[in-house]
N, C-alpha and C positions, 0 to 999 in steps of 0.2 A: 300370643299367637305364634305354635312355631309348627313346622313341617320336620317330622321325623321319618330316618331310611334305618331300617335297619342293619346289618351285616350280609353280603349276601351267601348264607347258610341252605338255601334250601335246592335242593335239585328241581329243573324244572326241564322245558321244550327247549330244544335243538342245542340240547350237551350243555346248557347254559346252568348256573345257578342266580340264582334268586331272592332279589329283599322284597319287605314291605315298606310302602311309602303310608303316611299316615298324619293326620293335623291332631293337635290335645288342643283344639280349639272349634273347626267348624268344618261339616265336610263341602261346604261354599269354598272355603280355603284352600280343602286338599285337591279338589277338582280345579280353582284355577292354577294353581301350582304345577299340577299334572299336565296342564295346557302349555304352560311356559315352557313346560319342560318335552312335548313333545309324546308324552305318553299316551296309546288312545284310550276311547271312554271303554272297551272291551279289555282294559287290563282292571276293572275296578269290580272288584269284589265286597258287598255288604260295607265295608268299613274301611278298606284298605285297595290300594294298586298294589298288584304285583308287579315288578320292576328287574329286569336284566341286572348281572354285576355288569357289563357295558354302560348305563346308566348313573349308577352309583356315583360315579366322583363328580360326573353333572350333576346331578342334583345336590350335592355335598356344595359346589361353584357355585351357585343357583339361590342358596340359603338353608337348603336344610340339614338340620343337623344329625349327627350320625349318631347314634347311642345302640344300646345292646337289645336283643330281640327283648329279653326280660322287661326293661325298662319302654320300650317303645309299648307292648303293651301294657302295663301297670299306667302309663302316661292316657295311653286308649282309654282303658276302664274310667280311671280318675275322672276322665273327664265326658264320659257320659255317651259316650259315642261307639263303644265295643259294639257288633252287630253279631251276634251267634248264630250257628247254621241251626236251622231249622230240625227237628228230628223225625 
């Protein structure tokens, strides 16, 4: 059971950039994790929280661990939990 953040790579709202937070185990996990961590339920999208770099090294303190977007999600799919946007 682990909690993955990815890098934060992506531009997002108010000049900030941005990771994904994500479980390869249960999204029971990644919602309580998102709890401890302070993150609200309006940062969670299908499969994943989108997360501040202000966040990141909380959550890194916290227990989860950092890996590459690549691998954070190949860890997703792996484990049954990728949710695809709709078309």
């Amino acid at each position: 059971m682990t909690v993955l953040i990815d890098p934060p790579n992506w531009p997002g709202p108010r000049g900030l950039m941005w990771s994904h937070l994500v479980s390869d185990s249960s999204l029971q996990e990644l919602h309580d994790f998102a709890l401890r961590l302070g993150v609200p339920e309006r940062a969670f999208d299908r499969d994943h929280y989108d997360v501040p770099e202000t966040v990141h090294a909380r959550a890194v303190s916290l227990g989860a661990q950092a890996v590459s977007s690549r691998e954070l999600l190949q860890r997703l799919v792996a484990a049954g939990l990728r949710r695809r946007k709709r078309r």
